[in-house]
C-alpha positions in Angstrom: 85.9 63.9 77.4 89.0 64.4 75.5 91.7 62.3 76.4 95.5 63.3 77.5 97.3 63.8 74.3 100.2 65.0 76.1 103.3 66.6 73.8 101.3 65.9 71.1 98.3 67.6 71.4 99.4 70.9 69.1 99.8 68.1 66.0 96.8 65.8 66.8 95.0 69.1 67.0 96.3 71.3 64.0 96.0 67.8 61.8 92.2 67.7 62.9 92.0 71.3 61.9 93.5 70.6 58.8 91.4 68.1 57.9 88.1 69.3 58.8 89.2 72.9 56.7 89.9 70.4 53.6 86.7 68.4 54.0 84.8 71.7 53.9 86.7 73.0 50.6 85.3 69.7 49.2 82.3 69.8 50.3 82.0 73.4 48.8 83.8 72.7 45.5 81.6 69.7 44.9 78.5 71.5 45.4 79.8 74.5 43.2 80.8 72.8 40.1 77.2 71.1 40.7 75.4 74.2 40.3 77.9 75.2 37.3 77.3 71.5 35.4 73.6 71.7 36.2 73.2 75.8 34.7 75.4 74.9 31.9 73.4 71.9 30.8 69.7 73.5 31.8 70.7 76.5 29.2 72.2 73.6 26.3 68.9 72.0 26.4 66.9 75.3 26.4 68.7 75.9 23.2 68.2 72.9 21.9 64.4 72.9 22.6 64.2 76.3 21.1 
């Protein structure tokens, strides 16, 4: 299924790698500063709502 990439396979490869690693670190950063943004305003309006 994958085609002959020849020479260039180690660099089509790693850069695919690379990719797919920083895809996944934005996936996770995104989804942690969620949860931090979404606890940090849940406890403002429980102060605010006494």
């Amino acid at each position: 299924m994958m085609p002959d990439l020849g020479k260039y396979a180690d660099a089509v490869l790693s850069a695919y790698a690379a990719s797919i690693v920083l895809l996944i670190g934005i996936v996770v950063l995104s989804v942690w500063q969620s949860r931090r943004a979404k606890a940090a305003l849940e406890e403002v309006e429980k102060r605010r709502n006494g």
